[in-house]
C-alpha positions in Angstrom: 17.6 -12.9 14.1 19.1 -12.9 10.5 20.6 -10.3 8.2 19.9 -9.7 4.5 23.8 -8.0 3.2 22.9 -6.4 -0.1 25.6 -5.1 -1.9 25.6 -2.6 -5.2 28.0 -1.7 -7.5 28.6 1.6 -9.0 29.5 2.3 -12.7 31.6 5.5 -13.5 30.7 7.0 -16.7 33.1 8.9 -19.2 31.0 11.8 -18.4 32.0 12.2 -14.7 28.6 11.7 -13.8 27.6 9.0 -11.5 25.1 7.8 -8.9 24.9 5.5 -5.7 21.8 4.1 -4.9 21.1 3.0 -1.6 18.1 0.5 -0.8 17.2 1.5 3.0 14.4 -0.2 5.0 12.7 0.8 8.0 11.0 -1.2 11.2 7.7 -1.0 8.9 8.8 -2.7 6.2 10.8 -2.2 2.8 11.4 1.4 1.4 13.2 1.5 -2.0 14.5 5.2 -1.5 17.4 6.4 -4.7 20.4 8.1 -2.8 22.2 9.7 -5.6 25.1 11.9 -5.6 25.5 13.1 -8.8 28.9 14.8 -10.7 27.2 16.6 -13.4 25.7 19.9 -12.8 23.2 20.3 -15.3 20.3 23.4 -14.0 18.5 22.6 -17.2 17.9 18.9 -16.1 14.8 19.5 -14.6 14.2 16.0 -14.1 16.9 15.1 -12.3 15.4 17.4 -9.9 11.9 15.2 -9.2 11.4 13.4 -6.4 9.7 10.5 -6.6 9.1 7.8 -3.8 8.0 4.0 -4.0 7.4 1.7 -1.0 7.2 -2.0 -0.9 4.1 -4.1 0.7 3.4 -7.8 0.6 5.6 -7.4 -2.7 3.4 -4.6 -4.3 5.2 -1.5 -5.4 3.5 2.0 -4.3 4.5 5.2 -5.7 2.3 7.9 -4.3 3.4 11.5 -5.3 6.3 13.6 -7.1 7.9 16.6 -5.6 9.3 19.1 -7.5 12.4 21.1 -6.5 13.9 24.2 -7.6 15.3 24.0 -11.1 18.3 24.7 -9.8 18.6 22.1 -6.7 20.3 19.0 -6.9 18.4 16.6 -4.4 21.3 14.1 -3.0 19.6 12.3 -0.3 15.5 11.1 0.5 14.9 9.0 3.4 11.3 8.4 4.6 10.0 7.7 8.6 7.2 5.1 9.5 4.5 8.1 9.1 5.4 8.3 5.8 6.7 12.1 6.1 9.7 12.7 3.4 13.4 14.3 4.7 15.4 16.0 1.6 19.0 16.8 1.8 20.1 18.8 -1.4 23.0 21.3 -2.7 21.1 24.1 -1.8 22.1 23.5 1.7 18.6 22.6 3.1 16.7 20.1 4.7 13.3 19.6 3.9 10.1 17.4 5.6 7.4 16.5 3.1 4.4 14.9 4.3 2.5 12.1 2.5 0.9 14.4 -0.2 3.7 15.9 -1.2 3.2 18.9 0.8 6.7 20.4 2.5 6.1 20.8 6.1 9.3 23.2 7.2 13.0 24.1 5.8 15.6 23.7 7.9 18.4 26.3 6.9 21.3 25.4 9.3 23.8 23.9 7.5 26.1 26.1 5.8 27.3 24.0 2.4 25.8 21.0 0.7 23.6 19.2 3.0 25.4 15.0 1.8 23.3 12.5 3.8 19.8 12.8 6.2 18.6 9.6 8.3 15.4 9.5 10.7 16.1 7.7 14.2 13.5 5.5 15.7 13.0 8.5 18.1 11.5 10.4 15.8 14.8 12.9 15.6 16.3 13.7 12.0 20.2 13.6 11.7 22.7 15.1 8.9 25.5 15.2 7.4 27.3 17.9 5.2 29.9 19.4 3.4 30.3 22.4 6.3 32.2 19.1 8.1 29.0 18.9 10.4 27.1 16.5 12.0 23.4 17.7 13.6 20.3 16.5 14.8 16.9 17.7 14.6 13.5 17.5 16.3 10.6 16.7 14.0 9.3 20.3 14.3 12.8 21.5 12.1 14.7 22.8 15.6 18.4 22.2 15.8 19.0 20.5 19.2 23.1 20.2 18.8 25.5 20.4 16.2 28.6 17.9 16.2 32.2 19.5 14.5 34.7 16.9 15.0 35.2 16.0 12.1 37.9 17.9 9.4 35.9 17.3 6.0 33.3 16.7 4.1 30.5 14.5 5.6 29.6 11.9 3.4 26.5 9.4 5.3 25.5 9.5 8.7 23.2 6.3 10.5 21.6 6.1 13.8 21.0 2.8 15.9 18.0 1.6 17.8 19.8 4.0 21.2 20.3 7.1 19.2 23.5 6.9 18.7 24.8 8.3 15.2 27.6 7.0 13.0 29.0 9.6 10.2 31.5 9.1 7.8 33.8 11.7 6.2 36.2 12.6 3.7 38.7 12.9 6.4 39.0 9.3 6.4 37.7 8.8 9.8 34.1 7.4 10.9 32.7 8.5 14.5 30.1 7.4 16.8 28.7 10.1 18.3 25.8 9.8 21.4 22.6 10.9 21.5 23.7 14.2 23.0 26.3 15.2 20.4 29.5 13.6 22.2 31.9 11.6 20.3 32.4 8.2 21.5 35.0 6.9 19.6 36.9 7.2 15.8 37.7 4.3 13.4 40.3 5.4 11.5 41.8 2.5 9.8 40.8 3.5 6.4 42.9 4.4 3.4 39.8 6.0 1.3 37.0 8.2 2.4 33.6 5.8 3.3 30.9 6.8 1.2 28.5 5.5 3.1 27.5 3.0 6.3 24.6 1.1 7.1 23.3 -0.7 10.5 21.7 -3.4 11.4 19.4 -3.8 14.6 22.3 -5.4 16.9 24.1 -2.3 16.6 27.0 -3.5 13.9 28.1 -0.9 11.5 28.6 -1.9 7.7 30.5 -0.1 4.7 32.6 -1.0 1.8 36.3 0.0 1.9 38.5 -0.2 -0.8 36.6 -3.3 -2.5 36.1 -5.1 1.2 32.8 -5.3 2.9 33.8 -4.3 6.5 31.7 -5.1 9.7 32.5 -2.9 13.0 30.7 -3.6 16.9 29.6 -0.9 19.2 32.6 -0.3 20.4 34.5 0.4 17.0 36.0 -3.3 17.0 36.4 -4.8 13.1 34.8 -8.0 13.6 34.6 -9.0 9.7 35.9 -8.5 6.4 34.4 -10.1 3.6 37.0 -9.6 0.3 34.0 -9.3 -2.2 36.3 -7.3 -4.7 33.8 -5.3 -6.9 30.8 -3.5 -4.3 30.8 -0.6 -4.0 27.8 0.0 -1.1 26.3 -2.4 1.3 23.0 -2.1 2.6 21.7 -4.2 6.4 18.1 -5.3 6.9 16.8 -7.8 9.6 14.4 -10.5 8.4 
């Protein structure tokens, strides 16, 4: 089995505003998803506020329906699953599912500030990340089955592996693995900056970019590579 490492750099505008775009894939195929966190917060930029989703096959670019959010609602976060259903995290503190025309299935209200990262598992099971310092999971019907709160800050990404076991990372400079039953397994803390955001590959190894170095952990929280690559900024994992 090999790896495809993509890596992305970010550009900081004068403005403040800024965004990190994350290609992620699923077991299906390629899915070019935009994750953006943005700094500027404009409720009269309506179009910053559309949803719209491509996927890739046999090299052909897809883009099947826009979604339209609240005027108000900053959408940080889109990840699709392999039925094609759509899982929104946003500043409104909500987590929605939209199906595959663009009709919203159910809200999930639970998290209590800005809802920062959502992934889909291979078991079907939605995870999250947020700015209440949380980590939870959810069953595809929108029902919470645990809530994590070990960490101190902000959550910034969370990923899952192929056994269900989550990774976050927060702005308490700390990433965790937690089970699939909401119990933390271990804590990297080596880190002199927040992690933005991680990525996994299907062997289990966890990826991010820390201060300018693409770093490589096992499933036991063991650094097993550090690639000095000096200007990403995000790293993205996909078998092929």
């Amino acid at each position: 089995m090999r790896f495809l490492i993509l890596t992305l750099t970010i550009v900081f505008f004068s403005s403040g505003s800024f965004a990190d775009y994350k290609i992620q894939y699923n077991n299906q195929g390629a899915i070019s998803i935009p994750k953006a966190k943005s700094a500027q917060y404009n409720s009269d930029a309506v179009n910053t506020n559309r949803i719209q989703t491509s996927f890739s096959n046999n090299w052909k670019n897809y883009t099947y329906f826009n979604f339209s959010v609240e005027k108000e609602t900053n959408t940080i976060n889109v990840v699709v699953d392999v039925s094609g259903n759509l899982y929104t995290a946003s500043n409104d503190n909500k987590i929605m599912k939209i199906n595959s025309e663009g009709n919203r299935l159910w809200t999930f209200n639970g998290h209590s500030s800005n809802v920062q990262a959502v992934e889909v598992g291979r078991d079907g099971y939605i995870y999250s990340g947020a700015k209440d310092n949380t980590v939870r999971k959810i069953d595809s019907n929108g029902n919470e089955i645990w809530v994590f709160t070990g960490h101190n800050d902000y959550v910034y990404d969370v990923v899952v592996d192929a056994n269900g076991n989550v990774y976050s990372s927060s702005k308490d400079k700390e990433i965790k693995k937690i089970d699939k039953d909401g119990n933390e397994l271990w804590t990297y803390s080596n880190l002199d900056f927040s992690v933005w955001s991680l990525s996994i590959d299907s062997g289990g190894y966890l990826y991010f970019v820390h201060n300018k170095k693409i770093k490589k952990l096992d499933g036991n929280g063991n650094e097993s590579l550090t690639i000095s690559d000096g200007f990403a900024n995000d790293v993205d994992v996909s078998d092929f």
